[in-house]
Backbone as CSV, one residue per row, in Angstrom:
resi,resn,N_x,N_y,N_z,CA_x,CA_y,CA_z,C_x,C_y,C_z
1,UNK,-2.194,3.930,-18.806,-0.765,3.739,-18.872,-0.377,2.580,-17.956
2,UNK,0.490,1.715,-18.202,1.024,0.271,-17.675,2.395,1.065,-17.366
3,UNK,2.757,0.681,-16.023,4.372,0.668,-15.086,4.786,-0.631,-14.585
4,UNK,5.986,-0.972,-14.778,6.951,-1.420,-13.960,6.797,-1.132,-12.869
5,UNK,7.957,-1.969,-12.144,7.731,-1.441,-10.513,9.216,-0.687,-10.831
6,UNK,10.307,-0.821,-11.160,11.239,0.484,-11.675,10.565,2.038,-12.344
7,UNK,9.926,1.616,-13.123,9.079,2.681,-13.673,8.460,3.814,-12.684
8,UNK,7.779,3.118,-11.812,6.701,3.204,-10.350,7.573,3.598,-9.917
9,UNK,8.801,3.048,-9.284,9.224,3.318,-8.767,10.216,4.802,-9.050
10,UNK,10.883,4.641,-9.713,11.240,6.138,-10.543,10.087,7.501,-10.545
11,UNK,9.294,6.881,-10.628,8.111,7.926,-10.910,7.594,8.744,-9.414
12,UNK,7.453,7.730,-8.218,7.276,7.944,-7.124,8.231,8.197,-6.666
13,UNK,9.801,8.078,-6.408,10.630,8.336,-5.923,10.800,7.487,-4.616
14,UNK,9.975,6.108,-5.024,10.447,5.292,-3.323,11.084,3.791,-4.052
15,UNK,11.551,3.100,-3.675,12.477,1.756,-3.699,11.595,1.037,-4.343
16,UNK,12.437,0.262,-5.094,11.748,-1.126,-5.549,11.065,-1.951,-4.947
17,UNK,12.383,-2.214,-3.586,11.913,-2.804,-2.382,10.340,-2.700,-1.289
18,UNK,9.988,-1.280,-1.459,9.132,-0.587,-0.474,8.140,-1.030,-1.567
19,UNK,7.911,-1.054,-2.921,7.552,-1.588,-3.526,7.049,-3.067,-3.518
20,UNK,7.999,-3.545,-3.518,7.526,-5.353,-3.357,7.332,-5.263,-1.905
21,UNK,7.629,-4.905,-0.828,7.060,-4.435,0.622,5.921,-4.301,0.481
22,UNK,4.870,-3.162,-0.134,3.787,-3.314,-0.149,2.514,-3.950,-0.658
23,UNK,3.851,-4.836,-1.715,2.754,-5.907,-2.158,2.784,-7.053,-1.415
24,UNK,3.573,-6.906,-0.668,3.725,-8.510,0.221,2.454,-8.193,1.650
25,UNK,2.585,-6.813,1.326,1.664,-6.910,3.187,0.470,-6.443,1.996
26,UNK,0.212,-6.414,1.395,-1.460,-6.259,0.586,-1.960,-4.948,0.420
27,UNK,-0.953,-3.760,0.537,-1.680,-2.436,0.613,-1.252,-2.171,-0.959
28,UNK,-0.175,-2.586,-1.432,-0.276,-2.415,-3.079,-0.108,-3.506,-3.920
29,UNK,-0.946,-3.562,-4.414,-0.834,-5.350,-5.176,-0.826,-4.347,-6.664
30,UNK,-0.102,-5.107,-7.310,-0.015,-4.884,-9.232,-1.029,-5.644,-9.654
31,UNK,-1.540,-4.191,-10.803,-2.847,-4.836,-11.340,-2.485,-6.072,-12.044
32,UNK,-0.866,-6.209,-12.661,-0.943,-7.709,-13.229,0.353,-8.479,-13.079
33,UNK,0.830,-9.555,-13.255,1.566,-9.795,-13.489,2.143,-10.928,-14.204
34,UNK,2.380,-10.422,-15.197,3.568,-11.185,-16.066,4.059,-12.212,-16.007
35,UNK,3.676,-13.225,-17.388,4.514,-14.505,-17.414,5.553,-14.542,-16.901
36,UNK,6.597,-13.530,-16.684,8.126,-13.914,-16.681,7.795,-13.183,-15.079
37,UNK,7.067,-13.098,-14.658,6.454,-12.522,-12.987,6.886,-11.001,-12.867
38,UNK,7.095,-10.003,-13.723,7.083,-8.877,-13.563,6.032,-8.434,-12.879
39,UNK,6.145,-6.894,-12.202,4.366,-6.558,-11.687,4.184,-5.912,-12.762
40,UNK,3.455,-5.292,-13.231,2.934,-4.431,-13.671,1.471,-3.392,-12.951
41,UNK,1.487,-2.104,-13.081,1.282,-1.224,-12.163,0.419,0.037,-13.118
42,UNK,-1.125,0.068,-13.132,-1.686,1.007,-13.847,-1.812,2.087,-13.227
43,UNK,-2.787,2.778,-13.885,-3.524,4.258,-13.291,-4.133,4.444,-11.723
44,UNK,-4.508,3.231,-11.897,-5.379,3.298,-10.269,-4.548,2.719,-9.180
45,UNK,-3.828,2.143,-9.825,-2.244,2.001,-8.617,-1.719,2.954,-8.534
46,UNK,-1.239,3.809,-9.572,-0.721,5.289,-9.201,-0.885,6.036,-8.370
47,UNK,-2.307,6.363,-8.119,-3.101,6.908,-7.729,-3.280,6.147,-6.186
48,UNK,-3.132,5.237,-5.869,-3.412,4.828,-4.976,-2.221,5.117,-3.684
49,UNK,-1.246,4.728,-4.520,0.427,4.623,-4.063,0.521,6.031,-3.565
50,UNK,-0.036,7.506,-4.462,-0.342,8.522,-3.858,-0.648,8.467,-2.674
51,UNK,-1.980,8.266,-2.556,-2.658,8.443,-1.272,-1.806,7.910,-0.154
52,UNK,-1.157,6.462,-0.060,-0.519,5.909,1.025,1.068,7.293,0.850
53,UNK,1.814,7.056,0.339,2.369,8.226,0.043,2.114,9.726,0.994
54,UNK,0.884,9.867,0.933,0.198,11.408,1.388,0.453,10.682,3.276
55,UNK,-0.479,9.879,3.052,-0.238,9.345,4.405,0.854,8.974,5.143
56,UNK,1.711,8.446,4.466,3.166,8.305,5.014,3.399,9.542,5.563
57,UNK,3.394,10.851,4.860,4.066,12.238,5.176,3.382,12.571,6.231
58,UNK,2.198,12.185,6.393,1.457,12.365,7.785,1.412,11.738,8.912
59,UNK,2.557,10.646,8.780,3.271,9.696,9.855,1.980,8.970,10.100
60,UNK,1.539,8.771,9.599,0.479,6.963,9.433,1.049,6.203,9.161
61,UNK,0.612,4.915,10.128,1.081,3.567,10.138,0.784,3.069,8.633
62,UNK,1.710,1.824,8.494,1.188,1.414,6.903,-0.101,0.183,7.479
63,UNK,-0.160,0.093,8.699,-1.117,-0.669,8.909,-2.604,0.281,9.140
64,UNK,-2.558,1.521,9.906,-3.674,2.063,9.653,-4.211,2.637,8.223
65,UNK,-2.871,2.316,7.575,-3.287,3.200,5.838,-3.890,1.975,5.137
66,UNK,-3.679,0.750,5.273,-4.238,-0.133,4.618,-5.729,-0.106,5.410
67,UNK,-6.063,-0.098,6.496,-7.463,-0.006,6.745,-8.097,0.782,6.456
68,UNK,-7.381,1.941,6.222,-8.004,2.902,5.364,-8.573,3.006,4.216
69,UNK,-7.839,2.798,3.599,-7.820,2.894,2.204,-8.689,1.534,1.372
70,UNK,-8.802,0.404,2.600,-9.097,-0.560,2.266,-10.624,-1.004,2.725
71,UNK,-11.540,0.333,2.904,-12.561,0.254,3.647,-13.244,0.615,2.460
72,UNK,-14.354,-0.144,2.432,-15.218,-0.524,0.597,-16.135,1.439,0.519
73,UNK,-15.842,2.186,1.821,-16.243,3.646,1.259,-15.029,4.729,1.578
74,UNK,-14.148,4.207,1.337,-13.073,5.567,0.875,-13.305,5.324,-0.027
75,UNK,-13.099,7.218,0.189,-12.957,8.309,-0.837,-12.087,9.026,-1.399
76,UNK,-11.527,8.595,-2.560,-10.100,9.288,-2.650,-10.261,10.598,-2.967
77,UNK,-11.426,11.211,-3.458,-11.103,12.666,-3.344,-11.660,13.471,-1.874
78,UNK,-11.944,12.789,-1.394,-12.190,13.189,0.334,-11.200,12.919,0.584
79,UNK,-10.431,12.223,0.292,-9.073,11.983,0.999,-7.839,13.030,0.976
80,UNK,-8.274,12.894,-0.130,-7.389,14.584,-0.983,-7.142,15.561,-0.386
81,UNK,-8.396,15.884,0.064,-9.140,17.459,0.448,-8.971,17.218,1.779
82,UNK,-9.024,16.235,3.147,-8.820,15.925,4.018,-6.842,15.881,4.114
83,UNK,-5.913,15.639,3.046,-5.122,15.664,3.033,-4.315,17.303,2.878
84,UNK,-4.801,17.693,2.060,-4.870,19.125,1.981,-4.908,20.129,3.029
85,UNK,-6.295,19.661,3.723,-6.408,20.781,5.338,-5.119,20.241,5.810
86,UNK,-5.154,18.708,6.462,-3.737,18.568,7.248,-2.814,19.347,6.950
87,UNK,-2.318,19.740,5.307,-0.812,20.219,5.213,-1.027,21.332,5.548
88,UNK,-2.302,21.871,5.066,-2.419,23.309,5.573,-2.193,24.289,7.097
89,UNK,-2.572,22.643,7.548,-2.314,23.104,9.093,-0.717,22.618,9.456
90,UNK,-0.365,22.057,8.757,1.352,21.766,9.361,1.804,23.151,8.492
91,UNK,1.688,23.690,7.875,1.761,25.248,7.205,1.746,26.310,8.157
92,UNK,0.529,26.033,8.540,0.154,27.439,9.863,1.123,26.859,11.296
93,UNK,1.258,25.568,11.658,2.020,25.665,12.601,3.526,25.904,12.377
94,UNK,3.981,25.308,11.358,5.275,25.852,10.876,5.442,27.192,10.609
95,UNK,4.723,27.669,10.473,4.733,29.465,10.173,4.840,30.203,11.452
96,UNK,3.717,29.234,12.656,4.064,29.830,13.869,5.239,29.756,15.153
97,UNK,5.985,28.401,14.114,7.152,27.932,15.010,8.589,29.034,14.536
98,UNK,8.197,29.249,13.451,9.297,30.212,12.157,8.857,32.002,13.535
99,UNK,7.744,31.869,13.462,7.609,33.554,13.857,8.054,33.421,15.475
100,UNK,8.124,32.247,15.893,8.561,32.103,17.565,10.310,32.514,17.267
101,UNK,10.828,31.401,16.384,12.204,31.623,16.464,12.579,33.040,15.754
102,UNK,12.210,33.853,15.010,12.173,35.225,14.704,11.961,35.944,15.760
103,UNK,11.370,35.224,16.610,10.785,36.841,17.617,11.765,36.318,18.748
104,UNK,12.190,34.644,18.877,13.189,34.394,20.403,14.895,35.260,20.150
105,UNK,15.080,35.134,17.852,16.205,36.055,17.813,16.153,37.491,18.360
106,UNK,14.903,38.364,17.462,14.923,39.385,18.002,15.286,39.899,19.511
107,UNK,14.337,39.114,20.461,14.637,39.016,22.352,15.803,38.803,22.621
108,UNK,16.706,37.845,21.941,17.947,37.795,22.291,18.984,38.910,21.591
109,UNK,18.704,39.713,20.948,19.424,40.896,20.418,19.236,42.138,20.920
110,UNK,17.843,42.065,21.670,17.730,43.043,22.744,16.472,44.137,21.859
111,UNK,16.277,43.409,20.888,15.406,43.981,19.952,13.882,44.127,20.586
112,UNK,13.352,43.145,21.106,12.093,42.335,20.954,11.971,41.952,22.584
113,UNK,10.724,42.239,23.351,10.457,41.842,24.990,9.512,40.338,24.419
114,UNK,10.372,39.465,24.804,9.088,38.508,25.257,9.170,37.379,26.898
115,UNK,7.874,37.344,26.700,7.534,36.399,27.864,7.806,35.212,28.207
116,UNK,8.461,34.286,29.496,8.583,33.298,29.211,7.494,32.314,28.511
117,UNK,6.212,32.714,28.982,5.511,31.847,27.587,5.507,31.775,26.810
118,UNK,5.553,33.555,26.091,5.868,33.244,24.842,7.116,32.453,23.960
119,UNK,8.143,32.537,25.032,8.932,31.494,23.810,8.426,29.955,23.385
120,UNK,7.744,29.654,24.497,7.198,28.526,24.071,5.847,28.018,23.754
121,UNK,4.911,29.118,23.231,3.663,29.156,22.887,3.514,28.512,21.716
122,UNK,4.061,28.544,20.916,4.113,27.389,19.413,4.672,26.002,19.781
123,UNK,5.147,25.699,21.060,5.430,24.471,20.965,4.875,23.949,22.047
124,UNK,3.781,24.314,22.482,2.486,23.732,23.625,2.081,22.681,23.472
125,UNK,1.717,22.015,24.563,1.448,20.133,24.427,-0.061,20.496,23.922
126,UNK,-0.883,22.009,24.497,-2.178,22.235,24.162,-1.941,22.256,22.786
127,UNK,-0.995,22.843,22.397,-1.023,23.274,20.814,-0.539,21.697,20.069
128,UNK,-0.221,20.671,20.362,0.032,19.010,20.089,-1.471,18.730,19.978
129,UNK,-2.136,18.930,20.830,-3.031,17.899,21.235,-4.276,18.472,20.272
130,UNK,-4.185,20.102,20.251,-5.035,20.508,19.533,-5.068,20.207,17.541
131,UNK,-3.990,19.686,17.588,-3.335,19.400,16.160,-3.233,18.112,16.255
132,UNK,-3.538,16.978,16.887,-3.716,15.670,16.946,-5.179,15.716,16.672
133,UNK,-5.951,16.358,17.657,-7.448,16.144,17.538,-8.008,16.607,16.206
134,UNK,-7.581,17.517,15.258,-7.564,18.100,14.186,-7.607,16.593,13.358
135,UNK,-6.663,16.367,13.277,-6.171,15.169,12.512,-6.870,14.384,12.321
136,UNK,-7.561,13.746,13.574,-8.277,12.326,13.935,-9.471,12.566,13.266
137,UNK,-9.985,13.925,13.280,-11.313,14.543,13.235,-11.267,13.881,11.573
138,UNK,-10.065,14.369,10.671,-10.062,15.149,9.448,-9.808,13.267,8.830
139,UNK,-8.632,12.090,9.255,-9.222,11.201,9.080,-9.633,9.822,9.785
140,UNK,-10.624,10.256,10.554,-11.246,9.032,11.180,-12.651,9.856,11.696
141,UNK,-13.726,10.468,10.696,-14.696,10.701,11.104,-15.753,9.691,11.990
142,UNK,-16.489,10.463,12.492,-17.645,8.928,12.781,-18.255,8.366,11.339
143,UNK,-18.493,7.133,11.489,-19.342,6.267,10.571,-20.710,6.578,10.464
């Protein structure tokens, strides 16, 4: 299937602009373009625009996503599956930030005893750092 960058863009839900943005810094170039200089934008651009996409939501630079992505052994379905654990784990910490503020209402209703640590046990610099190192692990293995 052949896209527009309206098309693309409609389809992805990001700007025209962010669009011609990423073809100007080289992380998305159109597979072609058109006498009259349209881009045009296939399957494996789709697909690609994904992945930076995935990465965006994971607050990656568009400069570390182009080295990424632009390294002659990525793997886009390692990438996937590496993308996947991440959400999974912004899942489990969001679940544990949801059960902090459930349990800080309860304490404040007189329902529920907790500790001053515990109110802030889901939002630990250990619990940052342990979810940074996660990350780095999941994408920037050793070579």
């Amino acid at each position: 299937m052949s896209y527009t960058v309206n098309q693309l863009s409609k389809l992805a839900g990001v700007s025209v602009r962010t669009l011609h943005y990423y073809d100007e810094i080289g992380l998305l170039k159109p597979e072609a373009i058109r006498p009259n200089g349209y881009r045009q934008y296939g399957d494996q651009t789709v697909f690609k625009l994904q992945q930076i996409l995935f990465y965006r939501e994971l607050d990656f630079s568009l400069e570390n996503i182009k080295a990424m992505i632009g390294r002659p052994d990525f793997d886009a379905v390692a990438a996937l599956e590496a993308h996947r654990l991440s959400l999974q784990g912004r899942v489990k910490r969001l679940e544990r930030l949801i059960q902090t503020v459930d349990d800080t209402l309860l304490h404040m209703k007189g329902i529920k005893e907790m500790s001053p640590k515990q109110l802030f046990a889901a939002l630990s610099d250990e619990e940052q750092e342990q979810y940074a190192k996660e990350a780095e692990q999941i994408y920037d293995p050793p070579s």
